[in-house]
C-alpha positions in Angstrom: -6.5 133.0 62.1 -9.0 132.1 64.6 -9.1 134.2 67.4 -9.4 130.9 69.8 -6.3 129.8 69.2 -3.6 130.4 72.4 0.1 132.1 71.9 2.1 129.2 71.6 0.0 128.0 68.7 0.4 131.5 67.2 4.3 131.4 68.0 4.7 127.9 66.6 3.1 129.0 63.5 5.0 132.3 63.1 8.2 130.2 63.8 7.7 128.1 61.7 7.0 130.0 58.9 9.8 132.0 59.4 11.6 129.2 58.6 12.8 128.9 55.2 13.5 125.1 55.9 10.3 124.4 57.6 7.2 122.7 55.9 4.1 123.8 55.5 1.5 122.6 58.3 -1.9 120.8 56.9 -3.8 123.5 59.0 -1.1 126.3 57.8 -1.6 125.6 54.6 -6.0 124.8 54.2 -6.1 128.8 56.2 -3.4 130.3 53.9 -5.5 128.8 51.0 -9.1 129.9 52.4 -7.4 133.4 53.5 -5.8 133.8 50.1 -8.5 133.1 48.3 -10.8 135.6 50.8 -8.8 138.0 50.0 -9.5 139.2 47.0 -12.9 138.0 46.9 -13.9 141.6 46.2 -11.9 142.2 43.2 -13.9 142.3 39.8 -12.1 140.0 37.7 -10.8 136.2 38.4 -7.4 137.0 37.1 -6.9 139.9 39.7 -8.3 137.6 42.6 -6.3 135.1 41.2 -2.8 137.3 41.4 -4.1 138.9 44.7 -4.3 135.4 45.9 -0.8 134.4 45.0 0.7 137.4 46.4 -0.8 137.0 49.6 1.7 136.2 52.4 -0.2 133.7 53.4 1.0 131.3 50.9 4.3 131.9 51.0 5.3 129.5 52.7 3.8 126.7 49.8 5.0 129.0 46.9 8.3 129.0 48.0 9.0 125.3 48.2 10.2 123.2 45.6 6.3 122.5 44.6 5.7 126.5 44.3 5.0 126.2 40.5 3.1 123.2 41.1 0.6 124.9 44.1 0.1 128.2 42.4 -1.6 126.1 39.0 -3.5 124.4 41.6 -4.7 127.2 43.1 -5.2 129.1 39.7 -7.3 126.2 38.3 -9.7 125.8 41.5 -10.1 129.3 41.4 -10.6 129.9 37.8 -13.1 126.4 37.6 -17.0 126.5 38.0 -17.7 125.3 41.1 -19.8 122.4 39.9 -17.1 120.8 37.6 -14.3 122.2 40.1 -13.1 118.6 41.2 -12.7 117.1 37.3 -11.5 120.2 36.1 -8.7 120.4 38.3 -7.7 117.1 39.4 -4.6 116.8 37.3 -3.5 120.4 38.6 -3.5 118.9 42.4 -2.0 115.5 41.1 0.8 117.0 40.1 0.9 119.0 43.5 1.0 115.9 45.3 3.3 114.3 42.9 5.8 116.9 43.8 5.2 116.6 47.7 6.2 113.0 47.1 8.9 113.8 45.3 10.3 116.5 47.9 8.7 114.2 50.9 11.6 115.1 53.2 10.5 118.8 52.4 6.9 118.3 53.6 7.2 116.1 56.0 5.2 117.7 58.9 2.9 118.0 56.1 2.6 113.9 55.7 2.6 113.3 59.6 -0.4 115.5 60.0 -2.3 113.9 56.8 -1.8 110.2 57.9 -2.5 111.4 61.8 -6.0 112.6 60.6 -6.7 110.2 57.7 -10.1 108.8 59.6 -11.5 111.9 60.5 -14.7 112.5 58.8 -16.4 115.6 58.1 -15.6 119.7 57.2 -12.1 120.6 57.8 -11.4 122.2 60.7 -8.8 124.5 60.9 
């Protein structure tokens, strides 16, 4: 987490994630997905980043909605993909991710209300 952020951003996000009802955040879930990923950036095979990834707590709050199957192939198949080929490689993987938040939209509604609220903004995410 950044270390700019105040303590009632920090408490929102750690009540919220306590939560077993809550939904994800967009900016909960793009840092659990960079910091998962950081994570095991060390580790000398892409399956054991892969699994260290997936246990991270992190991205707990994803697995554990009714897309959790979905999000971990997502995240498997961006991190197993070349970089280069990344986006065609695994655009059926985050189709069906989205597919599912659809599905379960009352599930991931804060999510939704925070996509549609920054829809025009251009440039690197920042989270």
């Amino acid at each position: 987490m950044s270390s700019r952020r105040n303590a009632s951003e920090s408490d929102k996000d750690e009540t919220s994630s306590a939560s077993p009802s809550s939904s994800p955040s967009t900016a909960a879930a793009l840092e659990g997905m960079a910091e998962a990923i950081e994570k095991g950036a060390h580790l000398p095979s892409v399956d054991e980043r892969i699994k260290h990834a997936l246990e991270c707590p992190c991205v707990k709050p994803l697995r554990d909605t009714s897309c959790g199957e979905e999000f971990d192939m997502a995240l498997t198949c961006f991190m197993k993909a070349d970089e280069a080929t990344r986006a065609s490689d695994c655009a059926d993987r985050f189709v069906a991710l989205h597919q599912c938040m659809v599905k379960h939209s009352e599930e991931f509604k804060e999510f939704a209300e925070e996509l549609v609220k920054h829809k025009n903004v251009e440039g690197p995410a920042q989270v």
